[in-house]
C-alpha positions as CSV (number, residue, x, y, z in Angstrom):
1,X,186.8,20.1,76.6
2,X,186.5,22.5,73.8
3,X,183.5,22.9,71.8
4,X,182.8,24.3,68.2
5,X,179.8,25.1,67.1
6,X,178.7,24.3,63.2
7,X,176.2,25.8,61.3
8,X,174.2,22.7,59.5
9,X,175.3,18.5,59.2
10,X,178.5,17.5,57.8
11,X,177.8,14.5,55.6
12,X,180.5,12.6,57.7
13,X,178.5,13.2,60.8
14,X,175.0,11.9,59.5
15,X,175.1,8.4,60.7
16,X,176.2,9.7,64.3
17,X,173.4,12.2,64.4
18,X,170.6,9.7,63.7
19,X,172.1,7.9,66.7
20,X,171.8,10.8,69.0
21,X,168.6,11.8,67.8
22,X,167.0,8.4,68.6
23,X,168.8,8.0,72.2
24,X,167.6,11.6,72.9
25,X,164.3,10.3,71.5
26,X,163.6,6.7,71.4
27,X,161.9,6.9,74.9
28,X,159.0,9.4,73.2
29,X,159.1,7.8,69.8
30,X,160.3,4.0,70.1
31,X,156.6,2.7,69.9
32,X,156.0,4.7,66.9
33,X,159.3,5.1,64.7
34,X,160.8,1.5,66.4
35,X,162.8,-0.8,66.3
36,X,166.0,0.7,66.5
37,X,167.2,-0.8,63.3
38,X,164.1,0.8,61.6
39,X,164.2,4.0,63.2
40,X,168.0,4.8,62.6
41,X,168.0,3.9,59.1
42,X,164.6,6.7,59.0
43,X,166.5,9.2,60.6
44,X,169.8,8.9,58.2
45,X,167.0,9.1,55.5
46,X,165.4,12.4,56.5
47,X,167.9,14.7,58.6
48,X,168.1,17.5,57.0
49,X,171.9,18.6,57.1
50,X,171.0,22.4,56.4
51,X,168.3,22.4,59.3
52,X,170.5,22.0,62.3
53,X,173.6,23.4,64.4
54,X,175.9,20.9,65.5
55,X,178.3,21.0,68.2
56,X,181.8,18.8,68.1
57,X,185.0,18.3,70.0
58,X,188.7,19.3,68.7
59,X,188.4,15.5,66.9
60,X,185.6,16.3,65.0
61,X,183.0,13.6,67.3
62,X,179.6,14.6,67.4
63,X,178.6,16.5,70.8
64,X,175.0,17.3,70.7
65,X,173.2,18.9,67.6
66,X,169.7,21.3,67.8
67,X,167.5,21.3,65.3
68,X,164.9,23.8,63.8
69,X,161.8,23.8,61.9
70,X,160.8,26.4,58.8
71,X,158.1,26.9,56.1
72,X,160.0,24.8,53.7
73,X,161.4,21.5,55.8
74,X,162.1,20.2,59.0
75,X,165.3,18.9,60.8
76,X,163.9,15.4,61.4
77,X,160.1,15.4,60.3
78,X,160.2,13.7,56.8
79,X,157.4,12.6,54.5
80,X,154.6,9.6,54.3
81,X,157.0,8.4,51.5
82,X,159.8,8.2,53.5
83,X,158.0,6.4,56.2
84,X,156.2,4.0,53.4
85,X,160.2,3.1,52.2
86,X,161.2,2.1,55.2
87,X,158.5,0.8,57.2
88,X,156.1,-0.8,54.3
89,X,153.0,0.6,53.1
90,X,151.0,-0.4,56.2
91,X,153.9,0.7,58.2
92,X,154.8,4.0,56.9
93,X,150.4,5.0,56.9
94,X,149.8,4.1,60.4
95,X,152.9,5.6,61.9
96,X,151.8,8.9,59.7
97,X,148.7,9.3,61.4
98,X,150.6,8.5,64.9
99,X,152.9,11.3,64.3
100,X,150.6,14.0,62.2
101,X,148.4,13.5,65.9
102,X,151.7,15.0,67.7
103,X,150.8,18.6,66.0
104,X,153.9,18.9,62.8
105,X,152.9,22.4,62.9
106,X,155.2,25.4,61.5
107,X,155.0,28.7,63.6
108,X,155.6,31.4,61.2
109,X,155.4,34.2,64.1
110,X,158.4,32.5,65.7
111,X,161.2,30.4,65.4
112,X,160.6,26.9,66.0
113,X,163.0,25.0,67.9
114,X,162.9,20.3,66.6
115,X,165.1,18.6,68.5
116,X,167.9,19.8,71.0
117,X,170.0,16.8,72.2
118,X,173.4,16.2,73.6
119,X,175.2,13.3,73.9
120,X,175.4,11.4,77.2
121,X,179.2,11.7,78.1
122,X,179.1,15.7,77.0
123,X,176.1,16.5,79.5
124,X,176.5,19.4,82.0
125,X,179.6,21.1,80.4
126,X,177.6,23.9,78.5
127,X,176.8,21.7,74.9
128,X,172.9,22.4,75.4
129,X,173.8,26.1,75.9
130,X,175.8,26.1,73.1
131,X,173.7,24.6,71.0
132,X,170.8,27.1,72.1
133,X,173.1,30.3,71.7
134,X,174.1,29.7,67.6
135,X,170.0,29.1,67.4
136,X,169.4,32.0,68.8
137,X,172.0,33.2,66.1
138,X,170.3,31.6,62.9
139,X,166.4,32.7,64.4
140,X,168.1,36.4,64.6
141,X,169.4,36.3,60.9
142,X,166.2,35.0,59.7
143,X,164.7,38.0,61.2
144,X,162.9,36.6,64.2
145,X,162.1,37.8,67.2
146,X,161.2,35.1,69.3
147,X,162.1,31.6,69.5
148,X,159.8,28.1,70.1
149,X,159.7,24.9,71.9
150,X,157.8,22.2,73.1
151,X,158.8,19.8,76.1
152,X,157.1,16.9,77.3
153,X,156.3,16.6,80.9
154,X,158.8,13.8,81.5
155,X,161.6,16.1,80.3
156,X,162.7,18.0,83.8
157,X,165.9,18.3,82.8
158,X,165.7,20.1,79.7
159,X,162.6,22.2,80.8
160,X,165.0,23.3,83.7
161,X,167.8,24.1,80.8
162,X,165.2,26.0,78.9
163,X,164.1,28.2,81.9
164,X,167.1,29.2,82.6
165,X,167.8,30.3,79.4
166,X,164.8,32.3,79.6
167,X,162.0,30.6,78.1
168,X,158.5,30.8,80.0
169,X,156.1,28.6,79.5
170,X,153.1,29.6,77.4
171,X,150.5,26.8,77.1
172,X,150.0,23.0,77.8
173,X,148.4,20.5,75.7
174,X,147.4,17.1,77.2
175,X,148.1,14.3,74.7
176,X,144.8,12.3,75.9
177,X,145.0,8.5,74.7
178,X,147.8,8.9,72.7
179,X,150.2,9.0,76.0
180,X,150.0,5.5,76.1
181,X,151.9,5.1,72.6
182,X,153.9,8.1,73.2
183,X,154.6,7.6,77.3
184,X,154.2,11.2,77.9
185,X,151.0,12.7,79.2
186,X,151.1,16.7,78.3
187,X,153.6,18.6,76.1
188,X,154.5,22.3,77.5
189,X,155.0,25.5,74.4
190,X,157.8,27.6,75.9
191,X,158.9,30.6,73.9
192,X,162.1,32.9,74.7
193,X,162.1,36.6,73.1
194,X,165.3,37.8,71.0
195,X,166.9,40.7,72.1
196,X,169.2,42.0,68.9
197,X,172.9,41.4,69.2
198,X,175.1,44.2,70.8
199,X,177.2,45.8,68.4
């Protein structure tokens, strides 16, 4: 299968990332950001195209897609406005407060990492890897030298991805009641040092 790696969303894709975000994600989020209707049509919302790498195959379909948090934005983290237009006022505030609990921090010492997911039928032939090597890339050209992510404890597989990549596991953060909305119970900070590209 061959793979290309894109810096940021084309507009064509936008509707097929949402997707993939929320089947990577729905399990975490479908209390909060649910139902599916509702969440996709949030996630076409707020995606930011120029806050992600994607990955595709020769026909152009969407692979898998990683995206990254900075000072200014988010890949998928929007605002209480967006949440208020699609949920309702009620809605959008309670949901707010749900999700500000989860931590929407920005590290400014390192590079952080908001969403790495691959679609189902692409799994185990190197997308994740991919993904991780052109955000290595873009964390290196915006002069980092380290690189950030979370993963919850129900996660295995991915953790597993992200050791072998390198990443070691810094802290752990129990979630206390909130894993009963969330279905998670702690949240793992790994972080992966960048060693400057050869050449």
């Amino acid at each position: 299968m061959g793979v290309s790696v894109l810096k940021g969303l084309p507009e064509p894709l936008r509707q097929q990332a949402a997707r993939l975000y929320w089947i990577a994600f729905g399990e975490k989020l479908g209390r909060v950001l649910g139902p599916d209707q509702k969440a996709l049509a949030f996630f076409v919302r707020v995606i930011r195209a120029d806050h992600c790498v994607v990955a595709v195959d020769a026909a152009g379909a969407l692979l898998g897609l990683g995206g990254f948090k900075s000072p200014e934005a988010s890949f998928a983290g929007g605002s209480w406005a967006d949440l208020k237009a699609i949920y309702g006022n009620w809605g959008g505030l309670w949901r707010g407060w749900v999700l500000w609990a989860l931590n929407r921090e920005v590290d400014n010492d390192r590079f952080l990492l908001d969403g790495i997911c691959v679609a189902p039928s692409a799994r185990g032939q190197g997308v994740g890897t991919a993904l991780l090597a052109a955000l290595y890339q873009e964390a290196r050209l915006r002069g980092y030298q380290s690189v950030r992510l979370d993963v919850v404890d129900t996660n295995q597989r991915a953790r597993a991805l992200y050791e072998r990549e390198g990443f070691i596991a810094t802290r752990t953060d129990q979630l206390g009641p909130l894993k009963y909305i969330f279905g998670f119970a702690s949240s793992t900070t790994m972080v992966r040092p960048l060693l400057p590209t050869p050449g």
